[in-house]
N, C-alpha and C positions, 0 to 999 in steps of 0.2 A: 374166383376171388373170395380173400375172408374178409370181413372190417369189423374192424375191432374195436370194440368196448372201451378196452384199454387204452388207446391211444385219442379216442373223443373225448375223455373223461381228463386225460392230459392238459389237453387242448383245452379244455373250459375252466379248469380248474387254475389252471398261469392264468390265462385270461382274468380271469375272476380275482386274483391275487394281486392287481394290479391297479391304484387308485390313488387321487389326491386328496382326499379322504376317508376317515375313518370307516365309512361307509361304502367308499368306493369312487365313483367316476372316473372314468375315463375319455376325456371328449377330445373334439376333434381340435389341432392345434397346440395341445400341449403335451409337458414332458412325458406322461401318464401314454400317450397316443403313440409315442416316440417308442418306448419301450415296448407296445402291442405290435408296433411294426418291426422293430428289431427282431423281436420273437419269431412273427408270421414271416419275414424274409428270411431268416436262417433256419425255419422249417421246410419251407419251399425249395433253398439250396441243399438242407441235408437230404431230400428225398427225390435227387437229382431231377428237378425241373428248369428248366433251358428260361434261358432271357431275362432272370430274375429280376424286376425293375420295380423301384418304389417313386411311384409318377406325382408330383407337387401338386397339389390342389389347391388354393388361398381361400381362406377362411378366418373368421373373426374368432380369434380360438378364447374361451370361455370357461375359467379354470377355479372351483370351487374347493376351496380351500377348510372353509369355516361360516357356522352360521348358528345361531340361536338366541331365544328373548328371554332377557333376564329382567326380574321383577326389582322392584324396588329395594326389597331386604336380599338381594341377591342369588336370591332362585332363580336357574339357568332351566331353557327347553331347548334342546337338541330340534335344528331345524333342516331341511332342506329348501332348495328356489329350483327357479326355470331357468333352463339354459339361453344365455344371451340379456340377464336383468342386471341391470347395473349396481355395483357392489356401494355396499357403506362405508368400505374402509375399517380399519381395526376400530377408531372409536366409536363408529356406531350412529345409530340416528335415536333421538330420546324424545319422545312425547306423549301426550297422555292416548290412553286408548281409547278407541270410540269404536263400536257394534255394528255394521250394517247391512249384516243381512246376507241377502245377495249381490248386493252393491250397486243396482239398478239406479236410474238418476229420480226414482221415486223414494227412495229410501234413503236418498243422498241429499235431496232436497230438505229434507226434516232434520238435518247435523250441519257444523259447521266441521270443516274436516281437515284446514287449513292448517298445515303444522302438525297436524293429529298423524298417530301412530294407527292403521284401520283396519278391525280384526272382517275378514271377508267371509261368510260361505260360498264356498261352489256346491248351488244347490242344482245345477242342470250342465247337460254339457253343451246344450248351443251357445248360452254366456259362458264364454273362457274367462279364464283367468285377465290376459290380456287386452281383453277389453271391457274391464272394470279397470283396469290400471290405468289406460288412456283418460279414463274419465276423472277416475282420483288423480292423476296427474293434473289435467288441465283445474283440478281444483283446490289443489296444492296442497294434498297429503304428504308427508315428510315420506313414509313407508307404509306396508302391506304383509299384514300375519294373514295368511290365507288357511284355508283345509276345508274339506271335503264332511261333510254331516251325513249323521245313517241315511240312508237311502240316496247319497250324493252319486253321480257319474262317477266315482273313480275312490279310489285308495279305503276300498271299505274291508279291510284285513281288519282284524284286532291289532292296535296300534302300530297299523301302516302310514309309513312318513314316504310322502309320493315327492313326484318333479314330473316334467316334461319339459320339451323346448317351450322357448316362451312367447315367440310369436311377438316378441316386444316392442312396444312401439318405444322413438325416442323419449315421447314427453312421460313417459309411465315412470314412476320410481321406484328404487329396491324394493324386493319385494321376496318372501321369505316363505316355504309353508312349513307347518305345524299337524304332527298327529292332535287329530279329533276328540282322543280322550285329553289332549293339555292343553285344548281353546278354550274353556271353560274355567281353570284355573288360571287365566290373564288377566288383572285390572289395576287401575290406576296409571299410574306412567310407569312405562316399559322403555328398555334400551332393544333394540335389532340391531344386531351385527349380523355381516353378511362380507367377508371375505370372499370375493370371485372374480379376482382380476379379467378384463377384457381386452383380449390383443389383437386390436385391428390388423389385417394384412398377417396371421400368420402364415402356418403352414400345414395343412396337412399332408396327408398320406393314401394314394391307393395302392397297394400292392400287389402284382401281376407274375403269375409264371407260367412257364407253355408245358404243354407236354405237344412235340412235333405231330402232325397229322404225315400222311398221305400225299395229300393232294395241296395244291395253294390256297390260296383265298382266307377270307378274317377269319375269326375262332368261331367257336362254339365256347360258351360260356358260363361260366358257375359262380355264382358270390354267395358270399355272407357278409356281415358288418363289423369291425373290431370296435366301434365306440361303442359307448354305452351310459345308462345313469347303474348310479349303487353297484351290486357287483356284475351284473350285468350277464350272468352264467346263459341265462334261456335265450336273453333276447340283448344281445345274438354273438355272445360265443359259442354255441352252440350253431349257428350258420359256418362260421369261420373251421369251427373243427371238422364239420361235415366235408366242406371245402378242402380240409385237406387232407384228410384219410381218403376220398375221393385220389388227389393227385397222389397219398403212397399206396392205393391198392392198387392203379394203375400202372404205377411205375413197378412196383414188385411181381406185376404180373407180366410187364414185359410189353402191354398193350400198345399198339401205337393206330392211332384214331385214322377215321375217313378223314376229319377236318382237324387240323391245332384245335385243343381245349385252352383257353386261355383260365385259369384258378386267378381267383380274386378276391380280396378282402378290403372292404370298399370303408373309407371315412365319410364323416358327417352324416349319417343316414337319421341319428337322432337331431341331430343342430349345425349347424355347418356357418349361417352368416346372419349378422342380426339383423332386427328393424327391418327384416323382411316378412310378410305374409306366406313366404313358402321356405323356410328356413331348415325342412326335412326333406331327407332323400338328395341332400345338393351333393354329396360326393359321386352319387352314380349320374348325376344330372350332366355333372363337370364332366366327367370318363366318355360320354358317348358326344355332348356337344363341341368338347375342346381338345380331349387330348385321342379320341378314336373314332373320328366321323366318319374313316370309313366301316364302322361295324356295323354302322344306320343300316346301310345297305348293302351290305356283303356276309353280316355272320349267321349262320344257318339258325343257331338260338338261343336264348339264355334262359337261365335256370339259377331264379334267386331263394335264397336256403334262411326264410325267416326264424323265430324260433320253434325248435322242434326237440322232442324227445321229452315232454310232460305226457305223461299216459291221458290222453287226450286223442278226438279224433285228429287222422292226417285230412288236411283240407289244402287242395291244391286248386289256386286264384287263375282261373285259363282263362283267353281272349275264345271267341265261338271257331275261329280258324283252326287254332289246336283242341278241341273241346273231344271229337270220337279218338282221336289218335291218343290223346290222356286217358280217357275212359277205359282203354282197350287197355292201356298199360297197368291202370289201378286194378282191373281185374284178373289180370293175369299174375301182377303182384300179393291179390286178399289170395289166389288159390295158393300160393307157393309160401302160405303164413306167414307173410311180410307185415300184414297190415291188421296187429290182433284188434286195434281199436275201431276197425273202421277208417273206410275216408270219406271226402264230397268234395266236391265242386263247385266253386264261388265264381265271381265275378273280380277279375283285376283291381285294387283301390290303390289312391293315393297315398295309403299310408304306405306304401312297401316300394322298395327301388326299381320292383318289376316294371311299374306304371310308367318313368320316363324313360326305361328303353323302350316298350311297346310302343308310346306315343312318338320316340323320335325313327320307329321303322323296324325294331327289329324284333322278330319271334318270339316270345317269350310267355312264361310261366311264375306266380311263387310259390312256394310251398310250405307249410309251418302245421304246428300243431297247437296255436291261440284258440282259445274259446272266449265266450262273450263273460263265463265267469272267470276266467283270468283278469281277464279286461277290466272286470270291475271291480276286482278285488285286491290283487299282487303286483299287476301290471304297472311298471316304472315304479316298483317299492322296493323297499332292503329287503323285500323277502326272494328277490330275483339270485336264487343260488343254488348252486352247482347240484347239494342234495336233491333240488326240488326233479332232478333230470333222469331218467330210466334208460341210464346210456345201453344197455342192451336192444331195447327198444328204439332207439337212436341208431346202433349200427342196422338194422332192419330196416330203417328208412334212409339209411345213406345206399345201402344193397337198393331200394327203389329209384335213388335218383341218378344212381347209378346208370342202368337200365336206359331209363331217362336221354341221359346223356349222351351214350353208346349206339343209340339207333338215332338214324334221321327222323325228323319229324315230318309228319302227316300233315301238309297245309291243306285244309279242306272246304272253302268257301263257302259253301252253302250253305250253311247256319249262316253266314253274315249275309249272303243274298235272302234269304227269308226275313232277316230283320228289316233289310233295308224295302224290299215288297213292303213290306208293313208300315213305315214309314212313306211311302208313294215316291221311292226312289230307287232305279232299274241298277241293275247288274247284270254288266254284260260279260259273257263269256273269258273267262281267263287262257289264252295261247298256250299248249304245251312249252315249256322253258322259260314262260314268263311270270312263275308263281312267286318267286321271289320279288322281284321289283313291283310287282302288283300288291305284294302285304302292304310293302312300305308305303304304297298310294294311297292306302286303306288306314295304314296306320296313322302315319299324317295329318291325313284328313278327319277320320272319325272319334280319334281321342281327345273329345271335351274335356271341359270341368261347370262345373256349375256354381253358381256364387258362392257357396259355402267351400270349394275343393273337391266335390266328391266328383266321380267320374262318371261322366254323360256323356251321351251325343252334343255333338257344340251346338246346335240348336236348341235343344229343348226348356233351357232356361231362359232364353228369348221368347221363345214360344208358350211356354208359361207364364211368363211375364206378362204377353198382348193378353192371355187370355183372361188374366186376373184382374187386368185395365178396365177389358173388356167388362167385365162383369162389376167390375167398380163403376163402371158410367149408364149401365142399364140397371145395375142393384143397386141405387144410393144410400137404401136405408142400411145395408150391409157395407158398402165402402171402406169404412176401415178395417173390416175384415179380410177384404178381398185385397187389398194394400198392402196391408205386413205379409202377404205372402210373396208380395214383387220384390226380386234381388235380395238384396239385403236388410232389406226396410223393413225386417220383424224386428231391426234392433234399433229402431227409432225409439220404441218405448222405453229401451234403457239407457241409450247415449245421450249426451246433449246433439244441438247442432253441430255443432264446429267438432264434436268426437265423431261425428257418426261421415261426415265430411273427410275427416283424414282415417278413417277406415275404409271407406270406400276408395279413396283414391290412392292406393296401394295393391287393390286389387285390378287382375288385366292383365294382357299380353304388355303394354306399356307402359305398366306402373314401375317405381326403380327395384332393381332388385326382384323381380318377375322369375326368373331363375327359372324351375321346369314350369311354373305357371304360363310361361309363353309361349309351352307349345299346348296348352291348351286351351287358350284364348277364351278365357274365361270371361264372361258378361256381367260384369255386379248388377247390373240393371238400373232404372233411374234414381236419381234423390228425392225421393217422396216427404222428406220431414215436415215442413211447410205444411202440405196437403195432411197430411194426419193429424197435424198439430189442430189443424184450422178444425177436424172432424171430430178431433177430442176433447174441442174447447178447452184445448189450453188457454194459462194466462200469458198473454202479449199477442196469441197466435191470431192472426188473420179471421175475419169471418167469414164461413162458408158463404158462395156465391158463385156466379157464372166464370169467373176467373179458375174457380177451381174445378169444374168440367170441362173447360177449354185447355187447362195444364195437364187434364187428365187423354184429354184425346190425344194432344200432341205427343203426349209420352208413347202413349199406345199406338201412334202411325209412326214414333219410331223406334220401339220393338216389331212391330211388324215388318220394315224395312231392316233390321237387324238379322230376324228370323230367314227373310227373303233370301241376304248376304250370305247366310251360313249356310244355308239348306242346295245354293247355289255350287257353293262352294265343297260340297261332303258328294253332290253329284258329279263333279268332277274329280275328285281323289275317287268314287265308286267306280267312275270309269277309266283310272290308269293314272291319274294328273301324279306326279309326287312332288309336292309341295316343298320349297326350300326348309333345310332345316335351319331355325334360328342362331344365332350368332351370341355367345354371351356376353351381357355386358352388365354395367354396376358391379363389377366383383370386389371385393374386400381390398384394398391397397389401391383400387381405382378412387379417383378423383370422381365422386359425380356426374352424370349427365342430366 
């Protein structure tokens, strides 16, 4: 088989052409998305793939239009937002600016901000964006110039104008950001406009073709993403084209697989529904809970295609189950000079769609070529374009995931049996023909999250939790140190009460709008604000005394009784249990629960 240059560079290049603004986007739900799917369907049919279907997914679709702050003698800054922030309307919000900082509710305390227009830094990335807007919200900032300062987490290009999803909460208001060299020329009263319609209940798009297997049973499976911010070339029409030079090198070769390949180009992976805590990754979230439960447990594996082809290392995200059968492949690939930059081997995250197939059962892998200086640099900026791609380099690593694809995988337990020894929890022997519904026991049950999102064992943020209690009620003079590491409660020092309150109660398996957070049954851990405050000597706050080692034990016998629950529970998924998979609910066009 060839793959060709020519045809990935096609593919990224429309893709990238495609936006409702100047600068690009294309998100999930609107007409921009509409035409990405037009495109990727009538690729998929010209390169004769069977069952071509474009499956509905509901989505708050979030359509940026126009955005920038103009000064009083009418100087205009070119701006971008976060997906899912609520728009200004053409005329705009107007009031004076006011500085603060980081945005923290100590720097918030010193301004009245009422009405005020509030220029933000993002000086770190554990404070989001999103939650300073919560807090300006409840304090009744009109709007939000945001950007990122030298040395900030994110959009540190020479004059990169970033976005992300935006994790929105209702009460936050529009909210805009701003290249870093044009925060410094904003003062006095400014207008924000922030054109970005929000259409509850729209619609988006997965799109799906087969190439026939062999034999029956679900697919084998390959995605990339067609939404995107700005022009969106690396991440991730570059998934999308690899995905489908895959299905024409296939089909021109004639191939026809052990299992269906199912090719997929998946919505909403940047933003899919608002006012939710897990608002990324909901299009593949939707695909395996709602419209293909049986792939949970029937498809042999998937294989999601993040960005790839910057001369960068390849770095492939495996579960320990696939980890020598990858390895065997990556090396067999650097001999046959596939792989000039190198690869490695990470650990599965939440940021990528792989994570809620893995957690809802099924085999899976991602693969990209993101470094952490991307990340910090270009990543979600206008610099996201097509030149930045070494499509030569690109066909080399679609020839690997090719490979990939083409052989069954190697499910191999014993890396997870050695983990779970090490946690003081047994693994018992896997049945010759029982590897497959044992992943799913495995998957099920072992894919946490941890208060922040990231991916853990479901206990271990319970279990940190008692232990930090723990060491709060025998370490008192230390206490509040040992506090802001339980759950969420390092961000008491920047939220008020009542913010820090509806932040937490959004996160969870039952929070609304939980979406793939529910299958990882995330623990935010207790409401310590109270107890910190009292230890802070804040003004109003409580005085320390026996009330607040008594609130501290009970916390702690029940994280420990949480810890107990989970640990209970990951020993029965080790020994075969599979765990129902969730049902989804709160979607976009739903009424409330």
């Amino acid at each position: 088989m060839r793959f060709s240059p020519e045809y990935l560079h096609h593919v990224v290049e429309r893709l990238e052409s495609i936006g409702s603004h100047p600068l690009g986007f294309r998100v999930a739900g609107t007409p921009e998305e509409r035409q990405a799917v037009d495109f990727i369907a009538a690729e998929m049919r010209s390169l004769g793939l069977a069952n071509v279907t474009e499956e509905p997914v509901p989505v708050d679709g979030w359509r940026l239009e126009e955005a920038f702050v103009e000064l009083a003698d009418g100087s205009r800054f070119e701006c971008a937002s976060f997906g899912g922030v609520p728009e200004t309307g053409a005329e705009g919000v107007t009031g004076e600016l006011v500085a603060v900082g980081r945005g923290g509710r100590k720097q918030l305390d010193r301004v009245d901000v009422a009405g005020k227009v509030v220029l933000v830094e993002w000086q770190v990335a554990r404070l989001w964006p999103y939650h300073v807007g919560l807090e300006l919200g409840l304090r009744g900032a009109a709007a939000i110039v945001l950007y990122a300062p030298e040395g900030g987490p994110y959009y540190q290009a020479p004059g990169a104008l970033g976005t992300f999803d935006g994790i929105w909460h209702a009460e936050g208001p529009p909210c805009v950001t701003i290249r870093r060299e044009d925060a410094p020329k904003l003062h006095g009263p400014v207008r924000v406009v922030l054109r970005a319609p929000l259409t509850r209940g729209a619609e988006g798009v997965n799109v799906v073709g087969e190439l026939p297997g062999r034999r029956r049973g679900a697919p084998a499976i390959v995605a990339g993403h067609h939404d995107g911010w700005f022009g969106a070339a690396f991440d991730d029409a570059t998934g999308v084209a690899v995905t489908l030079e895959l299905a024409r090198a296939f089909t021109e070769a004639g191939i026809r697989p052990r299992r269906t390949i199912a090719f997929v180009s998946h919505t909403a992976e940047e933003y899919g529904i608002a006012e939710s805590a897990y608002d990324w990754c909901y299009g593949a979230w939707y695909q395996v809970v709602a419209e293909h439960r049986e792939w949970t447990t029937g498809s042999p594996f998937y294989l999601n295609v993040e960005g790839s082809g910057r001369p960068d290392v390849f770095t492939l995200d495996v579960p320990p189950e696939l980890t020598a059968w990858v390895r065997r492949a990556c090396r067999q690939a650097a001999r046959d000079g596939l792989l000039p930059h190198g690869h490695r081997l990470g650990k599965p995250s939440t940021w990528t769609e792989v994570w809620p197939f893995l957690a809802a059962g099924i085999p899976g892998i991602n693969v990209s070529t993101f470094t952490s200086e991307f990340d910090r640099t270009e990543y979600h900026t206008q610099y996201d374009t097509t030149d930045k791609v070494d499509f030569d380099y690109l066909a080399k690593l679609t020839e690997v995931c090719a490979r990939l694809l083409l052989n069954q995988p190697q499910v191999d337990f014993r890396p997870r049996a050695r983990e779970l020894r090490m946690l003081g929890l047994r693994f018992p022997d896997v049945e010759p023909g029982d590897e497959r519904r044992r992943f799913t026991a495995i998957a099920r049950g072992l894919h946490g999250l941890d208060a922040v999102d990231a991916a853990r064992y479901p206990h271990e943020q319970s279990l940190a939790d008692a232990h930090h209690l723990d060491l709060a009620v025998t370490d008192p003079a230390n206490a509040k140190q040992h506090l802001a590491r339980v759950g969420l409660n390092w961000l008491c020092a920047d939220l008020s009460h009542e913010a820090f309150r509806i932040e937490r109660s959004r996160r969870g398996r039952r929070a609304r709008r939980a979406c793939w957070g529910a299958l990882g049954d995330p623990d935010p851990g207790p409401d310590l604000w109270r107890e910190l405050a009292s230890l802070r000597g804040e003004p109003g706050a409580r005085e320390p005394g026996p009330w607040l080692e008594a609130s501290l034990r009970r916390h702690r016998t029940r994280s420990r009784r949480e810890t107990k629950r989970r640990v209970e529970r990951m020993a029965q998924a080790a020994a075969g249990r599979v765990f129902p998979l969730p049902r989804p609910r709160d979607l976009p066009g739903e009424s409330p629960r």
